[in-house]
Every structure is written in C-alpha cells, then in structure tokens.
C-alpha positions as CSV (number, residue, x, y, z in Angstrom):
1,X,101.0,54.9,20.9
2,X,100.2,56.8,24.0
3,X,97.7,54.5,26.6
4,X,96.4,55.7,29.6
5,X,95.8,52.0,31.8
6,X,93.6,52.4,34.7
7,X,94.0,49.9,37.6
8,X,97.6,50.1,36.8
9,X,99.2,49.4,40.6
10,X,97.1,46.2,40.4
11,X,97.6,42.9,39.1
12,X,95.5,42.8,36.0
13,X,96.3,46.6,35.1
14,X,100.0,46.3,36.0
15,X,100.8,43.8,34.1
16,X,99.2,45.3,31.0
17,X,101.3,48.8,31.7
18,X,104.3,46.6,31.9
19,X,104.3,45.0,28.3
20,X,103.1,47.8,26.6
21,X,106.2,49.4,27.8
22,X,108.3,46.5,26.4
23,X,106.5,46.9,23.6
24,X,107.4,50.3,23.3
25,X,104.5,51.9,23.8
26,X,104.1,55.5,26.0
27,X,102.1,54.4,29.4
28,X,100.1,56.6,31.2
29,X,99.5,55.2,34.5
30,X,96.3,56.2,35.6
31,X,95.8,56.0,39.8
32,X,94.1,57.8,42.3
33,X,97.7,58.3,43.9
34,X,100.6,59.2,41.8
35,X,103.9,58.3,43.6
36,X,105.8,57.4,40.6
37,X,106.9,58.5,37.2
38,X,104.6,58.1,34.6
39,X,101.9,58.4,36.7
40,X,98.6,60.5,36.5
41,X,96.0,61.2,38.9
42,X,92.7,60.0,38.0
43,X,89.6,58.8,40.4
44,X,86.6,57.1,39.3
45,X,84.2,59.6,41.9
46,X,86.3,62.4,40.1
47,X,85.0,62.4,36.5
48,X,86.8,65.5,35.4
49,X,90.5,63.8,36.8
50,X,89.9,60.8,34.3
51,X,89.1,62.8,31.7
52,X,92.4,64.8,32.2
53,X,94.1,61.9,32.6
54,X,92.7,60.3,29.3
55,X,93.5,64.0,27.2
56,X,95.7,63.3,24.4
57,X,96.0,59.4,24.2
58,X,95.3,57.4,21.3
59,X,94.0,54.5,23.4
60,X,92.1,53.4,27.4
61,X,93.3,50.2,29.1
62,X,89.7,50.4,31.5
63,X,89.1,48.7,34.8
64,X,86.7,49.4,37.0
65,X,87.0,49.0,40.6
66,X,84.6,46.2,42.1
67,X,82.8,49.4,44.4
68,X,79.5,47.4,44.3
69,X,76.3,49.5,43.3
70,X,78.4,52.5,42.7
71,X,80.5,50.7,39.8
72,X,78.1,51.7,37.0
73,X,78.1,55.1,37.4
74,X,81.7,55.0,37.6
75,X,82.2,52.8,34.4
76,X,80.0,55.2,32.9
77,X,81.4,58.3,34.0
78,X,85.0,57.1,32.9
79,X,83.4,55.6,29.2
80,X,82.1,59.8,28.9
81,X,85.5,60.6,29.6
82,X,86.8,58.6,27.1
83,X,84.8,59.6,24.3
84,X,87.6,61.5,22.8
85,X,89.6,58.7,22.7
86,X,90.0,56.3,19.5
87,X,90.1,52.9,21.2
88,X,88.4,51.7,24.9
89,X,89.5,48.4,26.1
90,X,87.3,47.5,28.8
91,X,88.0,44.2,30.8
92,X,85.2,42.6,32.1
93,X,84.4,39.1,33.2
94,X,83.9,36.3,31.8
95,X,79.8,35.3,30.7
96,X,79.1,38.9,32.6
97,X,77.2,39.7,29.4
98,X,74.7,36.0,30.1
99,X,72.7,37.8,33.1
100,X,74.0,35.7,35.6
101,X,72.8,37.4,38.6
102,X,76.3,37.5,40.3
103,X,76.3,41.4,41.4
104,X,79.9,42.2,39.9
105,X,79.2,40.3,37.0
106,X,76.5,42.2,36.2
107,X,77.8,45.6,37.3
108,X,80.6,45.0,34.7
109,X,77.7,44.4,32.0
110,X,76.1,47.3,32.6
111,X,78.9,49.2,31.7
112,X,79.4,47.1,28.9
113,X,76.3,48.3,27.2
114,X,76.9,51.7,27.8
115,X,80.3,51.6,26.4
116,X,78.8,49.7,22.9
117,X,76.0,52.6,22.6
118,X,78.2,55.4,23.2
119,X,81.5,54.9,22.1
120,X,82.4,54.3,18.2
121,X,85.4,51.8,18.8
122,X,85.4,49.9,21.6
123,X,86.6,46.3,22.5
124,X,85.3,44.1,26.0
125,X,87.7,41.8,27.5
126,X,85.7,39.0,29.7
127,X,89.3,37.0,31.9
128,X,88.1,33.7,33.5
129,X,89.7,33.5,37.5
130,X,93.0,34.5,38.2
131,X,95.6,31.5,38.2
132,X,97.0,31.6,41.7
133,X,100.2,30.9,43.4
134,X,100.1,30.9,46.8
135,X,98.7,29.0,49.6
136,X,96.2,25.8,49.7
137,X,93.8,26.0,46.8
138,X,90.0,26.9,49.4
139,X,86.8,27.2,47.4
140,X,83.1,26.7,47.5
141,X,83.2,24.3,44.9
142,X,82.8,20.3,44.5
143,X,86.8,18.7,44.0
144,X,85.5,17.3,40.6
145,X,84.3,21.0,39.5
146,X,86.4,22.2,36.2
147,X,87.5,26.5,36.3
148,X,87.9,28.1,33.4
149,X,91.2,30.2,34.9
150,X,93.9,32.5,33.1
151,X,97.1,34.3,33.5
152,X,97.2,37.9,34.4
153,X,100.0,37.6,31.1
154,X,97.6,36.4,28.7
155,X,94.7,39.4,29.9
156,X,97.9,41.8,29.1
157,X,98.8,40.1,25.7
158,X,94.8,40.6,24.3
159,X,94.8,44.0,25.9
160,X,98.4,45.1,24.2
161,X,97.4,43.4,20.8
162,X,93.8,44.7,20.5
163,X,95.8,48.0,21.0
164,X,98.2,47.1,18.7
165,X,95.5,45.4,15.8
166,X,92.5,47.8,16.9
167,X,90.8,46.6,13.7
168,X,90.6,42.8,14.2
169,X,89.2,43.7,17.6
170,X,87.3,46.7,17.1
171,X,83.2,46.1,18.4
172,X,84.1,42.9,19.7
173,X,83.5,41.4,23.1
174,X,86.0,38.5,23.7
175,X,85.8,35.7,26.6
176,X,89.6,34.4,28.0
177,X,91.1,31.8,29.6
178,X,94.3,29.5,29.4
179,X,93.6,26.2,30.8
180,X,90.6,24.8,32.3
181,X,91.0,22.4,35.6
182,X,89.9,21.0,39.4
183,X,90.8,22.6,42.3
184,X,92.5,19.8,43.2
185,X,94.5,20.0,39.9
186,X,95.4,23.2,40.5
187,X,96.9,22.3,44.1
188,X,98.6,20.0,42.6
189,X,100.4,22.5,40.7
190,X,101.0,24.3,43.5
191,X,102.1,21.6,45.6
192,X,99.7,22.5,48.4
193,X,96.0,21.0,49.6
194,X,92.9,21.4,48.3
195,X,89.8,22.8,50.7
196,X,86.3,23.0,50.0
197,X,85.1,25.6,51.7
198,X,80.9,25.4,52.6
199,X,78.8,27.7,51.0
200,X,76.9,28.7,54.3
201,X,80.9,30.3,55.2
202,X,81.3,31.8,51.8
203,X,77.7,33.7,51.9
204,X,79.4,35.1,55.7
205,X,82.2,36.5,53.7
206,X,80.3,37.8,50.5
207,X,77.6,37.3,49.5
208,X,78.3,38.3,45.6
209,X,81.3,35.7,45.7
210,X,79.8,33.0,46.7
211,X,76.9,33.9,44.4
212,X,79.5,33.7,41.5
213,X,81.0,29.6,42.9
214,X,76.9,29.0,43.1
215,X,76.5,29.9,39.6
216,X,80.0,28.2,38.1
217,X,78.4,25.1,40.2
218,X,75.1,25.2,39.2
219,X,75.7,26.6,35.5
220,X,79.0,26.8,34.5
221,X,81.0,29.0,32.1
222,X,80.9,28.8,28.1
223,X,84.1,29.3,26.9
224,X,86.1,27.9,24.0
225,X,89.8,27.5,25.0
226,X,90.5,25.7,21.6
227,X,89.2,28.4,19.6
228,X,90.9,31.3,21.6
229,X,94.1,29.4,20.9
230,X,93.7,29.1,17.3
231,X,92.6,32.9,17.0
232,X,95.1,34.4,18.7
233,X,98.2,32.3,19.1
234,X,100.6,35.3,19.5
235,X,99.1,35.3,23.3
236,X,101.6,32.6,23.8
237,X,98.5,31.0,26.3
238,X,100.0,29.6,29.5
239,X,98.5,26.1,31.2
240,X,98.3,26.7,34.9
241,X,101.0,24.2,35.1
242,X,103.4,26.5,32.5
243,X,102.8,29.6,34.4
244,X,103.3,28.3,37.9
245,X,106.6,27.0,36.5
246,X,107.3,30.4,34.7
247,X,106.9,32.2,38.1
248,X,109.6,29.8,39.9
249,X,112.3,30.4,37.4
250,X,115.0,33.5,38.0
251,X,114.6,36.3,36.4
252,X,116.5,37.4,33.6
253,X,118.9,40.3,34.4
C-alpha cells in the first residue's frame, strides 16, 4: 500500500513512517519541508499541497499540529483533502471525544466529527501521554496520581494494523495506552526524581496544559488497558518499565 503520514519528522508520525516501511509498505512522507527522499511537501494553511500530497495513495496517517484555534480548520481542510482517499487514520487524544474542556483536546474532537460525517472510512486513534525517557519526572500532579501513558511504538503498531486490517477498524474510534502508573513510578524507571510542579506555575506556562493535569486530577481518564490487550495483542504492548529497557539496549546492526 502507498500511505501518505503527516507529522512524519516527529515522534508520533516518525515512528509510524518507520514500521510501515519494515512492513513493506510505500511511505509518503508528508512535511512542510522536504529535505529527504520520500518526502512530499504538504502544509496544513496550504490545502491544495495536502491534497497533492495525498493524490494517489490508498491510505492517510493524519496528525494535526497542536496550532490552537486554528487546528480545526486545518484538520478539516486536510479531512477535504482526503476525501479521495480509501482509509483516514486520525490520531487524536485520549477521552478528547468526553468534552473535557482542555482546548487541544477538544480541538482534536472537533475534527473528529467532521472526519465521521464526511468521510466513508475512517478510523480515530485517542494515545494516552507519551512514555518519557529523559530527565526528572516534573508534573502538576499529586505523587499518588495514576497516568494512563503509551509508547510512541504501540500508537505506530494500531496505526500500521488499522492500515493493514482496515475492516476490523473501519468507523471505529479507539482509546490507547500500555501501562498505567505514578509519577513517582515512572521515575523510578528512569532512575531520576520525581517533582510536582504547582499548578499556579503550570497555568504561567500554558494554560491548556495545565488544564489537561486539572482535569486527569480532578476526573481522570477511562481507559481499559486489559481489554486493549486482549483485542489487539499483535501491538506487542510495552510497560513503561519494558520500553525504557528496550531504549537502553544496542541496536541491532
């Protein structure tokens, strides 16, 4: 199959572009500037260069960028570009589709609805927090506070098999994560310290952030890691613990 993957020089959107190559798959790398093979130029303020960049291929990899109030339009712009083709995967966030008030989260569902009322085969990825490798473990949370978190990997490995099995995932919105745990437990992975930052400094930095640590205080996340394992076990789901590990070993040559 021939993918076009937006948000390919990123984390989320890299990784994806990377195993649908091992898996064989033709990868159209989709960025607002091409500087290596396989790359196409597309920009989310420039509807007509996503829609070139989505002509021909059999499936969309779509992220939007977090631009705030102009990330609907965009979203919505790129889903009209993609009408053409036979399979959108959007990735979202997770619960984005429970009105939770956080700004991004509710940008995302926006486009979520559009996508569902306009396009015939769609599917909506909603990835918990990014596991993390670096540095103390700082958040606006309380140390006895469980995340819902996930692998970059494990995003990929839905995205590449809801390609691969569009049917079992066609219409279907679809909430991930790999392990569930404290901040403190996850610094304990790492090795490093655990901070809690105060709200009053996170609202300084952003506002829709530390919106989003309010609401995983105050409400919380609904998601089923059990079931999401016994669904899809060809994820291969990684534990914090199992990825941090898999990140220290060499690579294979």
């Amino acid at each position: 199959m021939k993918i076009a993957v937006t948000g390919a020089t990123g984390v989320q959107g890299g990784a994806v572009a990377r195993l649908l190559a091992e898996h064989g798959h033709d990868v159209r790398r989709v960025t607002r500037n091409p500087t290596r093979p396989g790359d196409v130029r597309g920009d989310f303020d420039e509807p007509a260069s996503l829609a070139e960049a989505f002509s021909g291929v059999d499936g969309v990899f779509l992220m939007t960028p977090l631009s705030g109030p102009a990330e609907p339009a965009q979203g919505i712009a790129a889903v009209e570009a993609a009408r053409h083709v036979p399979h959108v995967v959007f990735t979202s966030a997770t619960n984005a589709d429970r009105g939770t008030g956080i700004p991004h989260f509710d940008t995302k569902a926006e486009i979520e609805r559009y996508l569902a009322a306009h396009h015939p085969h769609w599917t909506v990825l909603g990835p918990a927090a990014f596991m993390g490798a670096e540095g103390d473990v700082a958040l606006p949370i309380p140390p006895a506070l469980k995340l819902h978190v996930v692998a970059p990997e494990d995003i990929a490995a839905m995205a590449v098999l809801a390609f691969e099995q569009p049917e079992r995932f066609r219409n279907r919105r679809i909430d991930i994560a790999g392990d569930l745990l404290t901040g403190p437990e996850m610094a304990a992975v790492r090795g490093t310290a655990f901070v809690e930052v105060p709200m009053s400094q996170a609202e300084v930095y952003s506002r829709d952030l530390a919106a989003m640590f309010r609401y995983l205080t105050e409400v919380g996340l609904d998601l089923d890691i059990a079931a999401l394992r016994a669904e899809f076990p060809e994820v291969g789901w990684h534990t914090y613990a199992e990825w941090f590990r898999g990140r220290a070993l060499p690579k294979r040559t």
